[in-house]
N, C-alpha and C positions, 0 to 999 in steps of 0.2 A: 510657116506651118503648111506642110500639105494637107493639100483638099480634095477629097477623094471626088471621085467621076462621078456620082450619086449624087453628092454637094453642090457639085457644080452644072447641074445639070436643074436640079431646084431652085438656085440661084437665079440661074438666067429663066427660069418659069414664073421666078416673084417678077423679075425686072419685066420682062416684056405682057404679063400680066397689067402691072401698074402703067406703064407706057397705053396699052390699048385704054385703058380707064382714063389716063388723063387726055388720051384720043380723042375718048367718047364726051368727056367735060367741054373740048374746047368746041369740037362738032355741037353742042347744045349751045351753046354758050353763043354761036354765028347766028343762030335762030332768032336771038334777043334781039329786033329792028331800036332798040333802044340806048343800045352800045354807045360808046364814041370812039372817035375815030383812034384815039388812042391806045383804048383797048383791045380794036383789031392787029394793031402793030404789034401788038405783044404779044397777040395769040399767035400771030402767023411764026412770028422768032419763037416761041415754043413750040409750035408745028412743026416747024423744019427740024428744031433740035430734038423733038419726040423721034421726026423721022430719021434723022444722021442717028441717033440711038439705037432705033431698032435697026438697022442696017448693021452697026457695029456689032449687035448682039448674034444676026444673022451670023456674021461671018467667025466672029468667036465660036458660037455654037456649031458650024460649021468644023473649023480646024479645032473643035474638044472632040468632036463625033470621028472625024478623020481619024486623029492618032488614035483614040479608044479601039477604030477600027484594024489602026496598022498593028497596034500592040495584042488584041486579040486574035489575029493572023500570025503575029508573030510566035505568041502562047502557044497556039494550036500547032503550030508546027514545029516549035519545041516538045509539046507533046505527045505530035507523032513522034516524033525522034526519038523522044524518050522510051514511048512504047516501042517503037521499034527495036531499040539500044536494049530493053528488057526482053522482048522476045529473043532477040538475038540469044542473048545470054544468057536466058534460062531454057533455049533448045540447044545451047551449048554444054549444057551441063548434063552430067551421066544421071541423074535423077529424077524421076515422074516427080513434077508438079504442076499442082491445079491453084485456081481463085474460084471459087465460087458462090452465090450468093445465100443467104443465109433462110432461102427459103429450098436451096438443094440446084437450085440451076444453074448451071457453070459461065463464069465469065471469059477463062483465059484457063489453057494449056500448055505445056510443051509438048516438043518433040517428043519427047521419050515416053509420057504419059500417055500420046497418041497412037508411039508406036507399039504400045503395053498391050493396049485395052482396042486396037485395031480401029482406030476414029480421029478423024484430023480436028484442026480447033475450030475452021468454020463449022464443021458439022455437030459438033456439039456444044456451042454456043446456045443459052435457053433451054437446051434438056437436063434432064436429072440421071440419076447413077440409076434408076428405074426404065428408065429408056433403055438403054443397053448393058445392062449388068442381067445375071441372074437374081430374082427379089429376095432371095432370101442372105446374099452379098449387099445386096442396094441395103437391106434394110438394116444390117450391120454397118454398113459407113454412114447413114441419114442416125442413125443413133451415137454414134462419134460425134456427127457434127452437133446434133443437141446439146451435148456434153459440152463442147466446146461453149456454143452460146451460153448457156447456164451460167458455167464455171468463170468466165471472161478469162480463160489462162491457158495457156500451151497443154498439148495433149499428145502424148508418145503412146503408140498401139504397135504392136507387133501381128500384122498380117500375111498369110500363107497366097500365092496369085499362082494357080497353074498355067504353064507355058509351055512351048512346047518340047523343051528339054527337061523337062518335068516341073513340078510344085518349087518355086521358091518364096524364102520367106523375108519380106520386109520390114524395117524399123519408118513405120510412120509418124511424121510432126503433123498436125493439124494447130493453126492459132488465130486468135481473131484478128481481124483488118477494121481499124476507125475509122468515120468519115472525120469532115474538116470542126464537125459540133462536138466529136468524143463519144460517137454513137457507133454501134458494132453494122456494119453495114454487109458484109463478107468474110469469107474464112479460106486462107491461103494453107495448104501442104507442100509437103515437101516428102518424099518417100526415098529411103535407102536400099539398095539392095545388099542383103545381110548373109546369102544364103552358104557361102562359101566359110565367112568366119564361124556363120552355125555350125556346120559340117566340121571343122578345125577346131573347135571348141569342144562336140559331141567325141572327137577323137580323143582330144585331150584329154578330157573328161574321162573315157573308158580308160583310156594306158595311164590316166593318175589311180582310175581304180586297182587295176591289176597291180600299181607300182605299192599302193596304201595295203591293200587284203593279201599280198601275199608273206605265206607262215616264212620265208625266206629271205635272208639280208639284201635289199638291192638299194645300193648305193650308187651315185654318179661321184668322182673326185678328178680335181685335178693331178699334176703328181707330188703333190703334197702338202693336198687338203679335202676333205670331203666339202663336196659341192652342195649334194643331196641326200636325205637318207631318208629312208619308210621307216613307219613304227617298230617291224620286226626288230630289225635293228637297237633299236632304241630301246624296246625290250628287251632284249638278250644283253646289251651291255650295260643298260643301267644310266645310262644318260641321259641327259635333255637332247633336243636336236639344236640348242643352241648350247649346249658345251662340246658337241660333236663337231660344229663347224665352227664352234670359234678360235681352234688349236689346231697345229699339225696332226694329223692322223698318227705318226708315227709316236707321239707321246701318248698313243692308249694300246700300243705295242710294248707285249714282255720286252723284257731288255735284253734277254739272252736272244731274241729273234728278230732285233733291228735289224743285223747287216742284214742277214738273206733277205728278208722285205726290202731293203734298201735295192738290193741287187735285181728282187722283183720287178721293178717301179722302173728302172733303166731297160729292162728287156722290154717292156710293155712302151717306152717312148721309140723304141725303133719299128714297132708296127708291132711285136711280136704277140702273140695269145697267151692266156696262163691258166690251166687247169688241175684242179684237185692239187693247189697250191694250198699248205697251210703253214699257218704261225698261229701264234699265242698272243690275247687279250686282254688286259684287266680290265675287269668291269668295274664299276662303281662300287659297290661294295668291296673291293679287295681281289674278288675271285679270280680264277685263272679261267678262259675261256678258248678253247683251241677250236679256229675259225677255218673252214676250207674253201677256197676262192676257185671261182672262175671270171676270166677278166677281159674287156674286150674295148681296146684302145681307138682312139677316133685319133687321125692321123694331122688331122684338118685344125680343130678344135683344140687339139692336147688332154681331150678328158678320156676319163677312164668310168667306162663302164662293169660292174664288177655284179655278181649274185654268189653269195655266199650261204654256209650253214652252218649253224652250231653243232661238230663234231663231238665236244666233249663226251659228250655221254659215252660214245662210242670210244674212244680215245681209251676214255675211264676203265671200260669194260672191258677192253683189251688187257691194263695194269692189273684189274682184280680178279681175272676169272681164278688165277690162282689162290687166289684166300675168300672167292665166293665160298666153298664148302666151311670155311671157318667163322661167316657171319651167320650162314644160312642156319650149321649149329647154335650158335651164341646169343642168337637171336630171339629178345623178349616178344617179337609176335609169333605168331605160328606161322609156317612156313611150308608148302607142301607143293609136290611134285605130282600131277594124278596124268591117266590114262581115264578109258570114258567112263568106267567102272572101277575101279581101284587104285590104290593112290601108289605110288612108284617111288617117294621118297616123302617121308616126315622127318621134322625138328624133335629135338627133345620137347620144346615147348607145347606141341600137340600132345606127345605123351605125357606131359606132367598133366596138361587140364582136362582131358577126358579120362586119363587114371588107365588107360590101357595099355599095354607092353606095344614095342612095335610091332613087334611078329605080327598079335593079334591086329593091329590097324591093317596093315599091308595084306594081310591076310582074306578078310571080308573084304565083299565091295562094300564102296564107302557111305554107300544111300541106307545102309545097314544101322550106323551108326547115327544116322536122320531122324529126330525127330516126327514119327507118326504123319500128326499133323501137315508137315513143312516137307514131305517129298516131292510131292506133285509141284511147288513153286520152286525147289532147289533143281530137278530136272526140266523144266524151261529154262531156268537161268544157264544151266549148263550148254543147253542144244545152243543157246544165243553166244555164249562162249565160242561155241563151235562154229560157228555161222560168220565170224571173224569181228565179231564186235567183244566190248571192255565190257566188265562188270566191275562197279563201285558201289560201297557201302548195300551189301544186300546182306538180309538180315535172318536169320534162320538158329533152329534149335539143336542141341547136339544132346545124344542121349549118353551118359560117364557111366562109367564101371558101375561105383555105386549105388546106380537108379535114377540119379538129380539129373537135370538138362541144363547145359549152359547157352545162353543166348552169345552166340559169334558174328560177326561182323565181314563181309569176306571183300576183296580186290583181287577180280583173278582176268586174265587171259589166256589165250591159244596160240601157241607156235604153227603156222599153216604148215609148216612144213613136217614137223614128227605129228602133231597133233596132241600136243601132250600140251595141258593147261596146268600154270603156273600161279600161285593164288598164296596170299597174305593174307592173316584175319587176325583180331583181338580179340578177348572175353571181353563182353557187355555186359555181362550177368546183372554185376554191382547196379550201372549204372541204367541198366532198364528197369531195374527193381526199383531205384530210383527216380526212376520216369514216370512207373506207375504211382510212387508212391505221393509223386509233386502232382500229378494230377489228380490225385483222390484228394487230394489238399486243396488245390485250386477247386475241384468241383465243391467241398465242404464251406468253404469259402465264399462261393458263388452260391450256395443255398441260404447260408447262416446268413449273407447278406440279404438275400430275398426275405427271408425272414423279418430280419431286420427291416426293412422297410417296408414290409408287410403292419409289422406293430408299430413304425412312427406312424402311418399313413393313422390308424385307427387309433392313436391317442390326442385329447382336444387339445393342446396343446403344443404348441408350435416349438421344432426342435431342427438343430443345425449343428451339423454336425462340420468341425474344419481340422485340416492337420496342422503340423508343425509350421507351415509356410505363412500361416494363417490365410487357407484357401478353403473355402467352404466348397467341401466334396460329397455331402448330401443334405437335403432337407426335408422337410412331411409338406403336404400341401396346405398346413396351418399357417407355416410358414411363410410360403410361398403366397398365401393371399394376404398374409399380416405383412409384406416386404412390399406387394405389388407385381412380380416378379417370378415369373414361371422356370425360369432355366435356376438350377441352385449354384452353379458354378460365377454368376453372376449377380450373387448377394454379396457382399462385404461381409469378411466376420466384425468389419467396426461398425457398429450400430449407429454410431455418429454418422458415417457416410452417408446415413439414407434417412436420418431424424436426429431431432433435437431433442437432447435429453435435459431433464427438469428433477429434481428433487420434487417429492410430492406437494410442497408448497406453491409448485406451478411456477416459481421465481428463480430458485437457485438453478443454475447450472451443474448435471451432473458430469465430475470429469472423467474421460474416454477409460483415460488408465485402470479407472477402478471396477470397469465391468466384467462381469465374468468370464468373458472370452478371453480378456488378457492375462486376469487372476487364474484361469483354469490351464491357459497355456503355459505359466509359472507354477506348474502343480498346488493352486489353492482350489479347497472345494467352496465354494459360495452358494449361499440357501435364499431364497426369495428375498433379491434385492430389489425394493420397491421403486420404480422409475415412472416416469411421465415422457413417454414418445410424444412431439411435435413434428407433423408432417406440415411442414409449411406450403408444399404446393397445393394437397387437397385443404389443407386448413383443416386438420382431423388431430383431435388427441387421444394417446392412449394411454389406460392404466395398468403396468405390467408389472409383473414379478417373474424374474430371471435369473436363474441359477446355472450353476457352473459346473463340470466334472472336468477333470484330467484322465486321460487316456494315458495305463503307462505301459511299457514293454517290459520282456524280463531283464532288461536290466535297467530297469526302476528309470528309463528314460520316457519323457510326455513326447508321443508321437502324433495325438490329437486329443480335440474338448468336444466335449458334447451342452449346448446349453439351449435351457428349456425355457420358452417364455410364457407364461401365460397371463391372457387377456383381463382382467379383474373390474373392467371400466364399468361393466354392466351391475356388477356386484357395489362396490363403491357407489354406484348411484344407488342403487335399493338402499344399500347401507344408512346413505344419506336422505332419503326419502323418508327412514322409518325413525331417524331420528329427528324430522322433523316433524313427522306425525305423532311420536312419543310426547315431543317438546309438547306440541298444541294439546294433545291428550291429560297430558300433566297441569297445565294451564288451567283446562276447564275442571277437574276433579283432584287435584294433588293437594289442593289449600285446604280443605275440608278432612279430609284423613291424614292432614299434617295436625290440624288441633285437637282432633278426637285419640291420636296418639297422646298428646299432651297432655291430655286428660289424665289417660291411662297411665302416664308415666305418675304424676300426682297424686295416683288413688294408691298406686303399689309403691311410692316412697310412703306415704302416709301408715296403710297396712305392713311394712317394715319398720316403721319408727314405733308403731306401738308393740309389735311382738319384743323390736330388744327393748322396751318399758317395763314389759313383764317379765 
């Protein structure tokens, strides 16, 4: 077993303790002129063997103290080495880091932390980040370090250090350091400098935005596969971006425009460029989509950078301008052609719903035919036409042959170039009359219900009203204080849920099914069914009579019940009071005008018996 240096060190303090003690016995013991001569012989041979003892002890104590010394010398210079071996190697490394003590004052730095903050490590040995910082920076890292103590856990801060190639920003470690008990004694960092991937990240970041918001296809592909694609994209043709790159590109190519694509894709591997290059698309739905490429090949890499547009429209317009005049007529909305005052071309459709000839439209200007009211907001919307912006759904009246107005609907724009606005509208008549007429409903609705809850609030009787769902959607505050429960959304139409129901014998159980909330949601009407509420939590009973209505639609469907409780407990107790005060009343005076009826009844059998005599 080893015996630690402490141990043995104790040891030989018991032994040469007990040695001077039995010393000091034999030295007493000489004093005794009484002895015999025996006795001294024995003392002297334990004398000398006390003394060969402590001698041995010496010298043992001796060579324990030696190596304790050589092995402490030896430690220490292990542990310069060690420390040395650390500074080495953490002034080797590209990263400021510190030890310091958990009161703020620094123990150890490196190089780089030195050559950061303009301070070598002798010299800030014992000072705080207050010493040489700006304080309102000291007091931002003495608040880190808190944190750290606190927390007992790693702590990552991102700090900005100006220097003199400007501001950069660092990824900071701070964590704690234990001593040899498991107690926080210090706190070690470690600092990164971050500022360069900031910077590459910030770039990233803006050319992923440009790459994300723009209205324009830009894709990255190899030659034949898409690598990358923006939303645009994925909009326009209807796909996932994971069914876009999980297949060759060329399988969401018409098929009639393979090769030339094919032929594209070889020009672009020899270095070559490709502009207002197009073919045809199916989109996910079916459609045909006709795509115009510009494309610009990386020679290095093999990818293909491309920004593209969806043509069709254009494409389209070029097919139909020829049978434009044959939609423009056939056309169930109106459709009109104007200059800034008068209109330059109408559909039939305009002429059928204002009832005018065209002569007559084309004739007047067209603010003529404008509703009164409505010129002053149809010439704004016009000027803003002109001003190169879109007008959608604007809403305005038209005066018809007639005399009547029709509410129209209109979508128009401006060509900059003739300046002639171009505009589609519907009649709304129907369905504004309809607008008006759902909100006079809604508003009637909205009163009759105020109403309505106007007279439950004022009737004594507690009343709940639930739909179909069986969800109680209002209640009176009878209710609401007979339930316990202020919000009505949150009563139960099962009265079970919130009391125990009793037949009025206080004993039977009444069952759920038969109350009137359920009878009334089954279109039964039910009339003061007599119930005993037990509230078990307050330990409260009550005496109720509850009735039932069904709510029905026109067509004889129950949409909601109305049922009505009222409270009876107070009545039943009078009830019962006054038949027990009848009872006792009867008691003291009922036996006495029970015999004198008896009487009565004996005189007028008597006076009947003798008339039928005679």
């Amino acid at each position: 077993m080893k015996i630690s240096f402490e141990k043995k060190v104790f040891i030989g303090f018991v032994i040469n303790v007990l040695v001077v003690i039995a010393s000091g016995w034999i030295f007493i013991s000489r004093l005794n002129k009484q002895r015999d001569k025996t006795m001294d012989s024995i003392l002297d041979w334990v004398e000398v063997a006390l003394f060969a003892l402590s001698i041995i002890l010496l010298i043992v104590v001796y060579f324990i103290i030696n190596s304790q010394l050589k092995a402490k010398q030896t430690s220490q210079k292990l542990l310069f080495d060690n420390r040395q071996l650390l500074q080495s190697i953490i002034d080797n490394t590209s990263n400021p880091i510190f030890i310091k003590r958990i009161n703020g004052e620094y123990l150890l730095i490196n190089k780089q932390f030195g050559d950061l903050f303009k301070i070598s490590n002798d010299e800030i040995v014992g000072k705080t980040d207050y010493d040489f910082l700006p304080e309102s920076v000291a007091e931002a890292y003495r608040n880190s370090d808190i944190e750290v103590v606190k927390k007992l856990r790693e702590l990552k801060t991102e700090e900005t250090i100006q220097q003199k190639d400007g501001k950069h920003t660092y990824i900071a470690v701070k964590f704690p350091l234990y001593d040899s008990t498991g107690r926080i004694y210090a706190i070690g960092g470690i600092s990164t400098d971050i500022t360069e991937r900031k910077k590459m990240e910030e770039s990233l970041v803006a050319s992923d935005k440009f790459f994300t918001m723009s209205a324009e296809m830009m894709i990255i592909a190899s030659s034949t596969r898409f690598v990358k694609v923006n939303p645009a994209t994925i909009k326009i043709l209807g796909y996932s971006e994971e069914e876009l790159l999980s297949q060759p590109f060329l399988n969401f190519v018409y098929k009639e425009d393979k090769t030339n694509t094919e032929g594209e894709v070889v020009k672009l591997e020899t270095g070559a460029t490709t502009k207002q290059f197009k073919n045809r698309y199916i989109g996910k739905d079916g459609s045909i989509k006709w795509i115009q490429w510009s494309t610009f090949p990386d020679v290095k890499t093999g990818l293909l950078y491309a920004v593209a547009s969806d043509v069709t429209q254009l494409v389209e317009n070029e097919k139909s301008l020829n049978a434009a005049d044959n939609f423009f007529n056939i056309s169930l909305d109106i459709m009109i052609i104007a200059s800034r005052e008068k209109f330059e071309k109408i559909n039939p459709t305009m002429v059928k719903t204002l009832g005018y000839s065209e002569e007559e439209l084309l004739k007047h200007p067209f603010l003529d035919f404008v509703h009164p009211d409505d010129k002053e907001s149809t010439q704004k919307e016009i000027e803003t036409i002109r001003d190169g912006s879109q007008i959608l759904e604007f809403k305005n009246r038209w005066i018809c042959k007639d005399g009547s107005f029709k509410w129209l609907i209109w979508s128009a724009i401006a060509d900059p170039k003739t300046r002639l606005m171009y505009a589609v509208a519907r009649d709304i008549t129907t369905l504004v009359q309809l607008e008006k007429e759902q909100q006079q409903a809604i508003d009637e609705l909205y009163e009759n219900e105020e109403k309505l809850r106007l007279i439950l609030e004022n009737i004594s009787e507690g009343v709940i009203v639930a739909d179909s769902q069986k969800k109680v959607i209002m209640a009176n505050y009878i209710a609401n204080e007979m339930f316990g429960i202020e919000e009505d959304d949150l009563i139960s139409a099962n009265i079970s849920d919130h009391f125990e129901l009793y037949f009025p014998d206080e004993k039977t159980i009444f069952p759920s099914q038969n109350l009137p909330m359920e009878r009334a949601l089954n279109g039964e009407v039910t009339n003061d069914i007599d119930i005993v509420l037990w509230d078990s939590d307050k330990r409260e009973k009550k005496r109720v009579l509850i009735s039932g209505r069904p709510l029905i639609d026109l067509d004889n469907n129950v949409v909601a019940a109305v049922v009505t409780i009222k409270d009876i407990s107070k009545y039943k107790h009078l009830e019962e009071e006054l038949k027990k005060t009848e009872t006792k009343y009867r008691q003291l005076i009922g036996f006495r005008k029970t015999e004198d009826k008896k009487e009565e009844i004996k005189e007028d059998g008597k006076e009947k018996e003798s008339k039928l005599g005679d």
